[in-house]
MARDOGU-792680 format. One record per residue (C-alpha): residue number from 0; x, y, z. Coordinates in pm, 1 decimal. Layout:
BEGIN
<num = NUM&x = X&y = Y&z = Z>
...
end
This chain:
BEGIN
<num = 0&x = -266.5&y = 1423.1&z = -1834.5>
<num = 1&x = -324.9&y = 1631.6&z = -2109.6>
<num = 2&x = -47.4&y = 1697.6&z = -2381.4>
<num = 3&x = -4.6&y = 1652.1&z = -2753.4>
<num = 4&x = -109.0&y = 1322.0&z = -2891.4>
<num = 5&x = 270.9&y = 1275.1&z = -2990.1>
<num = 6&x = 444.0&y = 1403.4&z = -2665.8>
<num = 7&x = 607.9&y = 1146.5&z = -2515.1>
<num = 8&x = 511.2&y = 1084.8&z = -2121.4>
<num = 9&x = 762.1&y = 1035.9&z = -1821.3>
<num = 10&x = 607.3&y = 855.3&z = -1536.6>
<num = 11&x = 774.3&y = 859.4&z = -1202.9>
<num = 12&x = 649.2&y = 633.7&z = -926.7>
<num = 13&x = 757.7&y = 648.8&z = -556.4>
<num = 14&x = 673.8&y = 332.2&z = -364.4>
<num = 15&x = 705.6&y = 203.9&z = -42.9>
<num = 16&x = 801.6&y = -143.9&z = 91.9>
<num = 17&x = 950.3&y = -325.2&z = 368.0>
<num = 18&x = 1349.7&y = -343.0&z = 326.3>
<num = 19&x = 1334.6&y = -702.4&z = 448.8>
<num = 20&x = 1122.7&y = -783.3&z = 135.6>
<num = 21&x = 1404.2&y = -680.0&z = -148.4>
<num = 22&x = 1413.7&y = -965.9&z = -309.4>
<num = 23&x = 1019.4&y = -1003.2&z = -369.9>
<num = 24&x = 1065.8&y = -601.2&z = -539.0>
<num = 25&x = 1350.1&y = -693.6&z = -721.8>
<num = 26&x = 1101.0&y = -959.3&z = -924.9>
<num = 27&x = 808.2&y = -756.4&z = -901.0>
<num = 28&x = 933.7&y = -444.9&z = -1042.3>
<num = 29&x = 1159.7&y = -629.5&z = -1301.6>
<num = 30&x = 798.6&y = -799.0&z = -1393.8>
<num = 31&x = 607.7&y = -494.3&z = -1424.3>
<num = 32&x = 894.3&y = -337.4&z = -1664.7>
<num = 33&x = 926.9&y = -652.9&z = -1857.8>
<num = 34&x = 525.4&y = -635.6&z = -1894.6>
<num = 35&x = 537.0&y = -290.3&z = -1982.0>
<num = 36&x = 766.9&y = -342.8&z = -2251.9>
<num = 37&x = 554.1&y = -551.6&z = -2502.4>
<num = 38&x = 307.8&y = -264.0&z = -2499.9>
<num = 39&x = 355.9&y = -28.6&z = -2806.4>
<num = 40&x = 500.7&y = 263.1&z = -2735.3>
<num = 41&x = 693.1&y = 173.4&z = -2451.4>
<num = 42&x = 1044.4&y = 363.3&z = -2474.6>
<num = 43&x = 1211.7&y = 272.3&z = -2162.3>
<num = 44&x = 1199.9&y = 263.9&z = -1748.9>
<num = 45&x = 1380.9&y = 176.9&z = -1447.4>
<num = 46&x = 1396.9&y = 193.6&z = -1103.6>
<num = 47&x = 1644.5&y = 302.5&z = -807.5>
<num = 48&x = 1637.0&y = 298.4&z = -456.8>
<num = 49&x = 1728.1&y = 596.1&z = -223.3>
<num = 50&x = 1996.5&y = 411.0&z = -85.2>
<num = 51&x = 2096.2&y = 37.8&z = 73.5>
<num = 52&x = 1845.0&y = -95.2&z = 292.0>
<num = 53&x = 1629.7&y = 206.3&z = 195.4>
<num = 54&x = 1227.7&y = 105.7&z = 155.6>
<num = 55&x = 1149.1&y = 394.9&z = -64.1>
<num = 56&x = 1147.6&y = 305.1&z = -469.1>
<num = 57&x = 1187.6&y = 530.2&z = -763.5>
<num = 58&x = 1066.9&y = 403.0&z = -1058.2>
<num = 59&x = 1087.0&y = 556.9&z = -1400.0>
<num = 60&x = 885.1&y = 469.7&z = -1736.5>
<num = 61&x = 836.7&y = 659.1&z = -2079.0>
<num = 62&x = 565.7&y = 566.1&z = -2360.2>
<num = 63&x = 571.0&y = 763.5&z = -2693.0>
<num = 64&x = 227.8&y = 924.9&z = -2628.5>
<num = 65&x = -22.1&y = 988.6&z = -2355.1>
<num = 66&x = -264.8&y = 659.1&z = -2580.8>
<num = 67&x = 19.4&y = 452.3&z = -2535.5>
<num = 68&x = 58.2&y = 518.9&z = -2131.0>
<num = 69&x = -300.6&y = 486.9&z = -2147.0>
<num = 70&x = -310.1&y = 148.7&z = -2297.8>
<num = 71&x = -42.2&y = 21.8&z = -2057.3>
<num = 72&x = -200.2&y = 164.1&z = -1736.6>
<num = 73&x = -580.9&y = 94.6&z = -1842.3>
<num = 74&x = -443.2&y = -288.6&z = -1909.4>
<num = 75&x = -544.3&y = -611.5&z = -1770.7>
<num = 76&x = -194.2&y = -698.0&z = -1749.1>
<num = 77&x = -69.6&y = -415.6&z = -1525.7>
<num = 78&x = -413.7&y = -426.6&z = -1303.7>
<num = 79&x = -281.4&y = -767.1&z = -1253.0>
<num = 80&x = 61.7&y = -690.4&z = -1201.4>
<num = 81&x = -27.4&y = -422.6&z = -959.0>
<num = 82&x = -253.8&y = -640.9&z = -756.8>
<num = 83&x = 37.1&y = -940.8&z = -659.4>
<num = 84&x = 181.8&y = -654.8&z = -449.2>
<num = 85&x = -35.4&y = -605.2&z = -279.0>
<num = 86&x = 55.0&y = -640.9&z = 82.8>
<num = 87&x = 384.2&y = -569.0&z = 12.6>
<num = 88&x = 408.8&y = -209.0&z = -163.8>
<num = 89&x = 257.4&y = 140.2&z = -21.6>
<num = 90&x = 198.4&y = 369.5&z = -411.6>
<num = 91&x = 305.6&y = 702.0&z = -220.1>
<num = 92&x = 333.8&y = 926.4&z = -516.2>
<num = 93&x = 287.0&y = 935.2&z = -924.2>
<num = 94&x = 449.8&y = 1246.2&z = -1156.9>
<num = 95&x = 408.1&y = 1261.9&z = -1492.9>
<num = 96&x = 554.0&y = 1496.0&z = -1750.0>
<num = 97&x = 533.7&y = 1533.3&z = -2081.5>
<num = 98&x = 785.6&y = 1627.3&z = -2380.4>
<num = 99&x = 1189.8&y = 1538.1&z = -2356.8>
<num = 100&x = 1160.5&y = 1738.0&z = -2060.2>
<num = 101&x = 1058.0&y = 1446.4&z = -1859.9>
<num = 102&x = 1391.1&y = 1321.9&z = -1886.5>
<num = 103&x = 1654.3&y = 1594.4&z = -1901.1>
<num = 104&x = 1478.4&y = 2011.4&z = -1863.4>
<num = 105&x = 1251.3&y = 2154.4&z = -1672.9>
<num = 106&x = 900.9&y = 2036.2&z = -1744.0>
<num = 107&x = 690.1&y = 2238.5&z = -1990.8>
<num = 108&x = 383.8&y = 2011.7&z = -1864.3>
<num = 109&x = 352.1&y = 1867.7&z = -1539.4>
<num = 110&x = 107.3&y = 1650.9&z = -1267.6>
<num = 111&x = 202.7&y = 1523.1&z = -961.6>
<num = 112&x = -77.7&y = 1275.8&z = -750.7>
<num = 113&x = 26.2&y = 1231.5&z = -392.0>
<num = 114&x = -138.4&y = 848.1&z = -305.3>
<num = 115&x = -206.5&y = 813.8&z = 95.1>
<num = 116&x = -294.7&y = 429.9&z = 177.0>
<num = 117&x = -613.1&y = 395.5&z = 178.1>
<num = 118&x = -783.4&y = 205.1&z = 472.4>
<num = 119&x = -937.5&y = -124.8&z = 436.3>
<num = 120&x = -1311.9&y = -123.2&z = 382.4>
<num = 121&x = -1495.4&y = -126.3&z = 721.3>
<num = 122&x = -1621.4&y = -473.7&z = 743.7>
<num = 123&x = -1310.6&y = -596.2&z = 743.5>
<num = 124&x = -1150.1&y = -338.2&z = 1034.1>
<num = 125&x = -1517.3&y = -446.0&z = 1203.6>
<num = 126&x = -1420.6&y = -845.8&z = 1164.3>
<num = 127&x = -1073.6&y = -796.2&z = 1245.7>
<num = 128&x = -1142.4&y = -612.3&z = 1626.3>
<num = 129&x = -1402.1&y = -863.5&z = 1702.8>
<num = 130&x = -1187.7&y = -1158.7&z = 1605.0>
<num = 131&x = -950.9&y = -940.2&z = 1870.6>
<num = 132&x = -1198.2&y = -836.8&z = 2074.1>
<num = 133&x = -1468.9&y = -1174.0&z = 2129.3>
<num = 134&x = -1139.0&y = -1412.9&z = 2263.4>
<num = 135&x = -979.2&y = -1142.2&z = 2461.6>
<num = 136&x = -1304.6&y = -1044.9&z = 2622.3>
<num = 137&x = -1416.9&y = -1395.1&z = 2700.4>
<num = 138&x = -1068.2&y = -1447.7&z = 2873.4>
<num = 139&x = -1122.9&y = -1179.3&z = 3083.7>
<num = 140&x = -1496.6&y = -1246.3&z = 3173.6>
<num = 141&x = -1389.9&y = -1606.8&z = 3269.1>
<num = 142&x = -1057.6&y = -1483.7&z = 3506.1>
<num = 143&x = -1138.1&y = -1117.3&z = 3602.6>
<num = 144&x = -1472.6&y = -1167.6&z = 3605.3>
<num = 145&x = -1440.6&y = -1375.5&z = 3896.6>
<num = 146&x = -1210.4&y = -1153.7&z = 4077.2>
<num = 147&x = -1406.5&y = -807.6&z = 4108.1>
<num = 148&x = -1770.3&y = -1062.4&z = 4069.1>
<num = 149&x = -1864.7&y = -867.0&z = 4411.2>
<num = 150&x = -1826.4&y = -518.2&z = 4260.5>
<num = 151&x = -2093.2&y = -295.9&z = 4110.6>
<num = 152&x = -2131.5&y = -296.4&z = 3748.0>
<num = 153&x = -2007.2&y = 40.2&z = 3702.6>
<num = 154&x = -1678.4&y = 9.5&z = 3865.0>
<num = 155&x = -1644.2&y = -405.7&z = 3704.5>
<num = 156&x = -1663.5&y = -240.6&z = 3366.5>
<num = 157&x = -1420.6&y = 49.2&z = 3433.5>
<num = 158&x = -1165.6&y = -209.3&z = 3522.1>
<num = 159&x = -1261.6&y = -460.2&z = 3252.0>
<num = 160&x = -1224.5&y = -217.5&z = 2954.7>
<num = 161&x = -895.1&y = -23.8&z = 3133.6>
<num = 162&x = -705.0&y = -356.1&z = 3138.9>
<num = 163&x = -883.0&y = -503.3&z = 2788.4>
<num = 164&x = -830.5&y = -140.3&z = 2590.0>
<num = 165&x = -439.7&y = -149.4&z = 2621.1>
<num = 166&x = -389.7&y = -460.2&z = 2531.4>
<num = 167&x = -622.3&y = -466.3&z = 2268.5>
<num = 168&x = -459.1&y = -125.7&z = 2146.9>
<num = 169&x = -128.9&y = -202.5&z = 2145.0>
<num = 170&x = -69.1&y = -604.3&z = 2173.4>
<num = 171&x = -312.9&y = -762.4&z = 2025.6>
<num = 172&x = -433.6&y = -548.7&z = 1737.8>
<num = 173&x = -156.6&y = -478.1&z = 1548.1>
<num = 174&x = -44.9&y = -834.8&z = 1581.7>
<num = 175&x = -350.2&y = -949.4&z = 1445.2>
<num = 176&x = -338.0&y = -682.0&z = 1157.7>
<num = 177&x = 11.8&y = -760.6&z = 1090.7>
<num = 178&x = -47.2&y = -1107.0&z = 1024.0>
<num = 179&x = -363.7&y = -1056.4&z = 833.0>
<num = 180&x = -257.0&y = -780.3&z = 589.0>
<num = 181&x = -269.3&y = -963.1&z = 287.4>
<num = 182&x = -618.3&y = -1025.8&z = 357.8>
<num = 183&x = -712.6&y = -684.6&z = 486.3>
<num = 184&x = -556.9&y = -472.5&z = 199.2>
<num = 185&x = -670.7&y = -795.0&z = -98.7>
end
């Protein structure tokens, strides 16, 4: 973000999180702003939410310059702050303007960075399927297996991998994933 060294800087957040977790976002976002303000140059911030129940966050913050938002979001503090959500909030989107106009007028200056999720490193999508896949398979070698043992290898492994692929897909998978999250996205 460019600007004057002077211009005061509007940052708007949107996040993501699960409605069931308010209360966790509550605290955490009443932490971050209560870290935020012992920086210098902190002028304000807040947060709303796009309507009861609603997962989608606004949050608001101003610093007097684009050195003092740089202090705040180059800080140990916030890295740390940012990282005890994790699990719990999706970053979808960061705008910043600069000038009065980040408040009330059209902005004279203006950046907007659209955040997708980003997917866990490979290893860890590689450990996850075989911690799926190594049980799952075994079951089926030791009960299926038996059933179609007079078959040809060909047509055993069709019918293997059309009856393990499903409920690997949609069962087992993404009730593993859920349940490991914190440790996938950490």
């Amino acid at each position: 973000m460019t600007g004057t060294p002077g211009s005061p800087v509007t940052v708007a957040i949107t996040r993501q999180a699960d409605p069931a977790h308010q209360t966790e976002m509550h605290a955490w976002v009443q932490a971050g702003i209560s870290m935020a303000q012992t920086f210098d140059g902190y002028l304000g911030g807040g947060w709303v939410r796009t309507g009861q129940g609603s997962g989608e966050w606004h949050m608001l913050y101003r610093f007097a310059s684009p050195a003092a938002l740089a202090a705040w979001e180059e800080s140990p503090q916030r890295r740390w702050w940012l990282h005890t959500a994790q699990g719990l909030v999706e970053h979808t989107r960061t705008e910043r303007r600069t000038g009065i106009e980040g408040w009330f007028d059209p902005p004279v200056e203006r950046e907007l960075v659209e955040h997708t999720a980003s997917a866990p490193p490979r290893w860890k999508q590689a450990t996850i399927i075989w911690i799926v896949f190594f049980p799952l398979n075994l079951l089926a070698t030791l009960t299926l297996g038996k059933v179609i043992a007079d078959l040809n290898v060909v047509p055993r492994v069709m019918i293997t991998t059309l009856v393990l692929t499903p409920v690997m897909t949609y069962v087992l998978l993404p009730w593993v994933t859920r349940r490991l999250e914190w440790w996938l996205r950490g």
